[in-house]
N, CA, C and O atoms as a DFTB+ gen file, in Angstrom:
312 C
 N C O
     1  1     -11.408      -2.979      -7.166
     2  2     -10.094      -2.590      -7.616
     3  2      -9.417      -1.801      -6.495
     4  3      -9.972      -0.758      -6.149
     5  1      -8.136      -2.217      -5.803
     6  2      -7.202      -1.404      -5.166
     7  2      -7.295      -0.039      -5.365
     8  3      -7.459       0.659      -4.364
     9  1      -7.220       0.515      -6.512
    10  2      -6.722       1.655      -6.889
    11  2      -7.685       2.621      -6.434
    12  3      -7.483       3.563      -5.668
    13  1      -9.163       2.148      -7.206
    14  2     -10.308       2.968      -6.939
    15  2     -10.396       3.014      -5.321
    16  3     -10.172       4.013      -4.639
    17  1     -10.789       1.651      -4.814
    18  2     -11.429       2.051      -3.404
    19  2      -9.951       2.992      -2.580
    20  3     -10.301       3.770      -1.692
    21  1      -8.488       2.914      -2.856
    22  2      -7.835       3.948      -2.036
    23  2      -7.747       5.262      -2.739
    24  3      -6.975       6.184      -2.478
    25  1      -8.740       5.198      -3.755
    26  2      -8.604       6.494      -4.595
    27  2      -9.886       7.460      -4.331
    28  3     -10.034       8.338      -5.181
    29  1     -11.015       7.414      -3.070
    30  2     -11.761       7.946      -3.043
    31  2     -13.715       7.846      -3.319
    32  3     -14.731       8.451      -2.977
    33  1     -13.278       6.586      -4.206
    34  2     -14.465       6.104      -5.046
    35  2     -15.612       4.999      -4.399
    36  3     -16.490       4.258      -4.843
    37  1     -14.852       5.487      -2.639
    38  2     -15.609       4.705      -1.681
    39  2     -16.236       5.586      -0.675
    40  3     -16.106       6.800      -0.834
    41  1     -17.029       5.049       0.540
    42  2     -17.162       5.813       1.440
    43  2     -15.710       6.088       2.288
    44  3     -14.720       5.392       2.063
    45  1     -15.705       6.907       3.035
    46  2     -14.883       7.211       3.509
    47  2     -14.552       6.162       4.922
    48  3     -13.490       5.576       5.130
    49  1     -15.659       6.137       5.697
    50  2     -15.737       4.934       6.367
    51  2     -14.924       3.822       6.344
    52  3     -14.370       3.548       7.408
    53  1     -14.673       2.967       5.195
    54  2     -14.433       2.169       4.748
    55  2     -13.283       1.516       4.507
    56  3     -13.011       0.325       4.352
    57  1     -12.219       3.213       4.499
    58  2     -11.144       3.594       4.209
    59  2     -10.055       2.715       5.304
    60  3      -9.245       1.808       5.109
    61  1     -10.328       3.199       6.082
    62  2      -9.052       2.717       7.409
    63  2      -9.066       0.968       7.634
    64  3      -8.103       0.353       8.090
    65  1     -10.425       0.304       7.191
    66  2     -10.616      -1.120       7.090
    67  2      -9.836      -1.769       5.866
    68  3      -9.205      -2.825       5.845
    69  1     -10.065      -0.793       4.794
    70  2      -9.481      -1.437       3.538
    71  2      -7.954      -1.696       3.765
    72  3      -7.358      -2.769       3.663
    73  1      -7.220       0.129       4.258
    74  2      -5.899       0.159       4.287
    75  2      -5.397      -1.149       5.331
    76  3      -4.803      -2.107       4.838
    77  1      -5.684      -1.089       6.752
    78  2      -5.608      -2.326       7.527
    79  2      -5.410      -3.774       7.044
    80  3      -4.567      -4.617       7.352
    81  1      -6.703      -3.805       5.982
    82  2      -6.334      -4.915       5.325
    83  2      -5.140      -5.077       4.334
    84  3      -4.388      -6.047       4.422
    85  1      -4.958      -3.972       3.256
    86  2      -3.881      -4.287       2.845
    87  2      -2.646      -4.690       3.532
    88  3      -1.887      -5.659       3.536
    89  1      -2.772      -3.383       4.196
    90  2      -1.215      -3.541       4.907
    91  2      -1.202      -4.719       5.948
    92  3      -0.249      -4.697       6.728
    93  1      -2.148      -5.790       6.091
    94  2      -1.794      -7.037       6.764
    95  2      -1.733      -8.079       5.690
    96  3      -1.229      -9.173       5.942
    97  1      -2.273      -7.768       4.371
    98  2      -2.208      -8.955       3.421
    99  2      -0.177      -8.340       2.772
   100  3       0.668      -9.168       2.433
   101  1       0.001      -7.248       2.781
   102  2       1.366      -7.175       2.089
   103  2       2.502      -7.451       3.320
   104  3       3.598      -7.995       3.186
   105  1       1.906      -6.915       4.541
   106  2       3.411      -7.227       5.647
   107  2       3.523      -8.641       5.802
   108  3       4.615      -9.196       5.923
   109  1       2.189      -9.378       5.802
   110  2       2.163     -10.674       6.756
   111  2       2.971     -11.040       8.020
   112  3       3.704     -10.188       8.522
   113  1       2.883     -12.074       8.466
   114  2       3.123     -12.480       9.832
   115  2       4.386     -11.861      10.297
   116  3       4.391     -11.257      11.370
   117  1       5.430     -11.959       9.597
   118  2       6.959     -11.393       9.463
   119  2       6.894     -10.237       9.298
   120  3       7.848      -9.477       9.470
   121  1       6.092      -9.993       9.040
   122  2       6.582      -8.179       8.703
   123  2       7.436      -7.763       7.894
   124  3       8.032      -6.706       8.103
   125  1       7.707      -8.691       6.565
   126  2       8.691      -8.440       5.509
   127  2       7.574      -8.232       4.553
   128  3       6.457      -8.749       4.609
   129  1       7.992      -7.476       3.748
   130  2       7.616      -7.055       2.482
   131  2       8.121      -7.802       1.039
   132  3       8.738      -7.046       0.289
   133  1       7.917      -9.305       0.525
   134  2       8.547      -9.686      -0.646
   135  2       8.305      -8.776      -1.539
   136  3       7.394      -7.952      -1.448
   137  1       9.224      -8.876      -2.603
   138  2       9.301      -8.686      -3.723
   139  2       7.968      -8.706      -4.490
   140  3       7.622      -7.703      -5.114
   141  1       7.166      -9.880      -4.461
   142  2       6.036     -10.600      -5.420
   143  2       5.107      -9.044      -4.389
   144  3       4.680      -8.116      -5.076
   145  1       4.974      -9.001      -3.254
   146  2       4.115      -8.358      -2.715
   147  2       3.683      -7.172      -3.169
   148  3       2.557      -6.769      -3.458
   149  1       5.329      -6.395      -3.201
   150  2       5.532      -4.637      -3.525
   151  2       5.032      -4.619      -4.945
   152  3       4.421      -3.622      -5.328
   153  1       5.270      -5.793      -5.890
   154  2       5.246      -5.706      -6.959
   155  2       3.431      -5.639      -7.445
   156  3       2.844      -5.049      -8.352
   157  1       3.072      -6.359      -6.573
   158  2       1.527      -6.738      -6.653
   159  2       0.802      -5.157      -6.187
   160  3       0.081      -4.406      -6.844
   161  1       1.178      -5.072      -5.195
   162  2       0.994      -3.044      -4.630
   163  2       1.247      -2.117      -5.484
   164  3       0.373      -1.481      -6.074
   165  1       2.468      -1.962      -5.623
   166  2       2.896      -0.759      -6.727
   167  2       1.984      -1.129      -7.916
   168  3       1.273      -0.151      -8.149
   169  1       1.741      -2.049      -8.683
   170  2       0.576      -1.999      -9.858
   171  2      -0.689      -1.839      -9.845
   172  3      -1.427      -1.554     -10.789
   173  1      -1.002      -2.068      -8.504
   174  2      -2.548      -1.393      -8.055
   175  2      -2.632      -0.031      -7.878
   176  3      -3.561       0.671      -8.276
   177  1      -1.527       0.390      -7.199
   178  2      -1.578       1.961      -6.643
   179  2      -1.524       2.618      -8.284
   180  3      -2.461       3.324      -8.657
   181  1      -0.635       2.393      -8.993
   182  2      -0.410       3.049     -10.316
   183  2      -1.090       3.329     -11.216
   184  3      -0.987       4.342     -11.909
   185  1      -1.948       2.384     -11.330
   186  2      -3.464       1.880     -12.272
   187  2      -3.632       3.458     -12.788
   188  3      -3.624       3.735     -13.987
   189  1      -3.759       4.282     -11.925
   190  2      -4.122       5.383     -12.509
   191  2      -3.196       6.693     -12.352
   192  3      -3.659       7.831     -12.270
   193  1      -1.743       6.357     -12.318
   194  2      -0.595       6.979     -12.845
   195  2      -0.666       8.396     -11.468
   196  3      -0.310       9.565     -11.624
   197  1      -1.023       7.998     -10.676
   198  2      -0.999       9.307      -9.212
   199  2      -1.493       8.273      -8.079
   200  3      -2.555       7.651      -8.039
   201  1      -0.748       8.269      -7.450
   202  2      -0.376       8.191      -6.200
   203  2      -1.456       9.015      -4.841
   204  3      -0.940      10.075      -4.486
   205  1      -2.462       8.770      -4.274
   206  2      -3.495       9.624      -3.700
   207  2      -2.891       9.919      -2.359
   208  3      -1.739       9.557      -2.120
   209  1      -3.842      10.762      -1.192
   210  2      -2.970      11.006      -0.092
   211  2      -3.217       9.221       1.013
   212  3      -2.369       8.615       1.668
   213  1      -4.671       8.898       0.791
   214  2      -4.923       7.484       1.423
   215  2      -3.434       6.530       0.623
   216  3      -2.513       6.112       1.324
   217  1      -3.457       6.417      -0.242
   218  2      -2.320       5.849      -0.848
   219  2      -1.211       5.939      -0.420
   220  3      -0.584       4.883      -0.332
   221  1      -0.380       7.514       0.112
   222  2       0.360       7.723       0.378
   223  2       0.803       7.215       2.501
   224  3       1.700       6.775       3.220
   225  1      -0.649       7.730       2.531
   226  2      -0.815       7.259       4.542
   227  2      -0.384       5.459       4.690
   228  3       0.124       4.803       5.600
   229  1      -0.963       5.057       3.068
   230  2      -1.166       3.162       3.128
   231  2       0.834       2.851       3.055
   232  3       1.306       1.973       3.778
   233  1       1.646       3.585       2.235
   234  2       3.155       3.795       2.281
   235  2       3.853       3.603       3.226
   236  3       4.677       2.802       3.667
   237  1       2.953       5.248       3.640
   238  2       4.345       5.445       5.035
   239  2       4.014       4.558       6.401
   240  3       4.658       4.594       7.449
   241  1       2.744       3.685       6.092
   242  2       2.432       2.651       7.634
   243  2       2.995       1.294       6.781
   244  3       3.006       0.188       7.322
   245  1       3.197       1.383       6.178
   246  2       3.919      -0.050       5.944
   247  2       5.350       0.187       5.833
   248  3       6.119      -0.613       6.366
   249  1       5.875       1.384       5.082
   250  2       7.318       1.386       5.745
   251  2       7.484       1.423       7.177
   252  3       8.197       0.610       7.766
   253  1       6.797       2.415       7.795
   254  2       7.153       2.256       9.209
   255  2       7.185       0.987       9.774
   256  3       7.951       0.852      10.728
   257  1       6.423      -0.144       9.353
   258  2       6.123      -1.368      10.394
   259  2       6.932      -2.549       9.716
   260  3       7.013      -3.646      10.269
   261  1       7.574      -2.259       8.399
   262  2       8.002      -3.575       7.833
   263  2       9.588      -3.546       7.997
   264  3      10.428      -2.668       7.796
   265  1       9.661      -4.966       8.480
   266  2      11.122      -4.967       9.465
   267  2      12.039      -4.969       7.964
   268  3      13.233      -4.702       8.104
   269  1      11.668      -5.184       6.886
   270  2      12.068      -5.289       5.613
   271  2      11.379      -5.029       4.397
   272  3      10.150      -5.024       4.470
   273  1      11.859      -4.833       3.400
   274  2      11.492      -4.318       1.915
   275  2      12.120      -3.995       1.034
   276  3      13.173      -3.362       1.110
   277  1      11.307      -4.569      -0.456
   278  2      12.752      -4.010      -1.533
   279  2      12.815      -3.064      -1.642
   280  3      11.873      -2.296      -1.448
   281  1      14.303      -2.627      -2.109
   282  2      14.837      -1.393      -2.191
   283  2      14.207      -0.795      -2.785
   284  3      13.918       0.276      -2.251
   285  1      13.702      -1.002      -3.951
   286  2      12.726      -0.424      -4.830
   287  2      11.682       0.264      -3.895
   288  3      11.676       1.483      -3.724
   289  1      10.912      -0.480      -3.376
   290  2       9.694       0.426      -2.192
   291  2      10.446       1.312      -1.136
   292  3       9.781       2.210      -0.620
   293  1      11.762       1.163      -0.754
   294  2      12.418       2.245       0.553
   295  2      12.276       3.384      -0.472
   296  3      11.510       4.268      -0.090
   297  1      12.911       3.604      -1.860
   298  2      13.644       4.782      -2.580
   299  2      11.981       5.357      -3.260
   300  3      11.896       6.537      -3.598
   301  1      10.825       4.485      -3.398
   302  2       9.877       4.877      -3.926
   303  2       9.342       6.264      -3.946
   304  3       8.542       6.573      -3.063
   305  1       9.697       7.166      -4.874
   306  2       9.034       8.375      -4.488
   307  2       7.733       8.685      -4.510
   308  3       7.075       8.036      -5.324
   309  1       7.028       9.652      -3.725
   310  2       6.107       9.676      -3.259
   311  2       5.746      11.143      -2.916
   312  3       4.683      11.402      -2.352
């Protein structure tokens, strides 16, 4: 489950491989962020209604790198 392994419930190790991976399965080649994507993210991260700080690091590197995204994920508070 998304939620757990960026929620701590892993080694720590493990951590910077997982995020990497997400954030290359949600930017993909383009570096846009669809809709279907954020939507698929935001319901993993939520699962357990808080937002963690790995969660939050997995955010701000995909805003930084995605040449695009829905508005919904720019205004996302955090």
């Amino acid at each position: 489950d998304v939620n757990n392994l960026l929620s701590g419930h892993h080694p720590a190790s493990f951590a910077p491989v997982f995020v990497e991976t997400i954030k290359t399965f949600v930017l993909g080649a383009d570096k846009v962020i669809e809709a279907e994507k954020w939507d698929w993210l935001k319901h993993n991260l939520l699962k357990d209604h808080h937002i963690d700080d790995l969660e939050k690091e997995l955010l701000a590197g995909l805003r930084a790198e995605a040449k695009s995204m829905p508005d919904e994920m720019r205004h996302f508070a955090i």
